[in-house]
C-alpha positions in Angstrom: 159.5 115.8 83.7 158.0 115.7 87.3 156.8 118.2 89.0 160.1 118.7 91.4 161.9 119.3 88.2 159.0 122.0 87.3 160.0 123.6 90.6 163.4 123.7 89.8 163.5 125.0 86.4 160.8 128.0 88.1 158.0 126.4 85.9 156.1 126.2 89.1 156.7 128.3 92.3 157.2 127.6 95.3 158.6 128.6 98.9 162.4 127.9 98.0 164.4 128.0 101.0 168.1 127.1 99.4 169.3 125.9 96.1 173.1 125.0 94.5 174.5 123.7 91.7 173.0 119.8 92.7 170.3 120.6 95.5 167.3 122.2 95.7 165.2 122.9 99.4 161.4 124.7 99.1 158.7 124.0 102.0 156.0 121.4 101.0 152.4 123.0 100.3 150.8 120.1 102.4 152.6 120.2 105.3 152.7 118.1 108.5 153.9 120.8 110.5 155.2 124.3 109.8 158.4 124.3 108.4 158.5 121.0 106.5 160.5 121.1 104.0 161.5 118.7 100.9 164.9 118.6 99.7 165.7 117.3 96.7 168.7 116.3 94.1 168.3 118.5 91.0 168.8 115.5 88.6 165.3 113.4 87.9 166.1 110.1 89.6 162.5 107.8 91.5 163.9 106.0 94.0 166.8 107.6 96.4 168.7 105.0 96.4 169.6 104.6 92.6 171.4 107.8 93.3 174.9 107.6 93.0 176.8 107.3 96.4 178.3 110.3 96.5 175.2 112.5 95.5 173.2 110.5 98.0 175.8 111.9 100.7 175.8 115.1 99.5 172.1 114.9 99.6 172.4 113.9 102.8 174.7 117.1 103.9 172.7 119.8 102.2 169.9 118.3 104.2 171.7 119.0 107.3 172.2 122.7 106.7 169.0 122.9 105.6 167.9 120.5 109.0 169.7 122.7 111.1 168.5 126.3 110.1 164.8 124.6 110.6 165.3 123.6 113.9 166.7 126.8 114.9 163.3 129.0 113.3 160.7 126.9 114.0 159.9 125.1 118.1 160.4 121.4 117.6 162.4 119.5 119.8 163.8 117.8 116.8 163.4 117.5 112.8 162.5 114.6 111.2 163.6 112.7 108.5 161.5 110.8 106.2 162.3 109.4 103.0 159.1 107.5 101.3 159.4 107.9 98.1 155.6 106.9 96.5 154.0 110.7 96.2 156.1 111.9 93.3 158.8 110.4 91.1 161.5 112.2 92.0 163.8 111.2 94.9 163.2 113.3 98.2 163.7 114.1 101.7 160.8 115.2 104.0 162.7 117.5 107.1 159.7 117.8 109.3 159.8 119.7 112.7 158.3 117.8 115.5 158.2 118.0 119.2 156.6 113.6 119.4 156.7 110.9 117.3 153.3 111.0 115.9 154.0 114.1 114.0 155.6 112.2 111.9 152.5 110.6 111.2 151.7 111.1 107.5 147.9 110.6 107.6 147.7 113.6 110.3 145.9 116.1 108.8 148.1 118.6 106.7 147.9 122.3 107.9 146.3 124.7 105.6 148.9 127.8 105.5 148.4 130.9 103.9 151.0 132.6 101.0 151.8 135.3 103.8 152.7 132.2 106.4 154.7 130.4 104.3 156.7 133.2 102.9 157.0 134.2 106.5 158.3 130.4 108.0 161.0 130.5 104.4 162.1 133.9 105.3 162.5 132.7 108.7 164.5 129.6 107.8 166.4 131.7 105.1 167.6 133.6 107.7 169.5 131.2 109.7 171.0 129.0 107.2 174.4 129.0 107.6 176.1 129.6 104.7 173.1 130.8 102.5 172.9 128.7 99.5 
């Protein structure tokens, strides 16, 4: 079991920002920039693209809602999307908030955020989700 399953099943918290039947969305604890965020498929699969086609879409478009409702709470001029796949065996998608290419940089030093601050930036992105998962 990894430890993005753990999340899911509420074995470990974390700073959920949407879940349904298939997805789950929480903000990383290392982040590159406030508001990052990894979204995830519910089912335990390593590399993204062993996924299925149409879960990998579906991935793909409750990534967007979740992009979306980011971009609106938190200054970037964009969000970026990163899909890497190393860290933790469990396919994912990094939605990272930057204003310049280099802050997609995953070396950059990773912001040290208090409980308070990340409740705060998921509250924040809660609130303009669309349709609230």
């Amino acid at each position: 079991m990894t430890i993005f399953t753990k999340i899911v099943t509420g074995d470990i918290p974390c700073y959920k920002i949407a879940e349904d039947d298939r997805f789950f969305a929480f903000l990383d604890i290392n982040p590159l920039s406030k508001g990052h965020t990894l979204v995830i498929p519910k089912v335990e699969e390593d590399y993204i693209f062993n996924l299925d086609d149409s879960t990998l879409a579906d991935l793909m478009i409750f990534a967007k809602k979740i992009a979306k409702a980011i971009e609106t709470s938190i200054p970037c001029k964009r969000i970026g999307i990163a899909v890497i796949g190393l860290e933790v065996p469990h396919a994912h998608i990094h939605l990272i908030p930057i204003s310049k290419e280099s802050d997609m940089n995953f070396r950059n030093q990773k912001l040290q955020l208090s409980s308070e601050e990340m409740n705060k930036i998921a509250y924040n992105i809660i609130s303009k989700l669309v349709s609230p998962q």
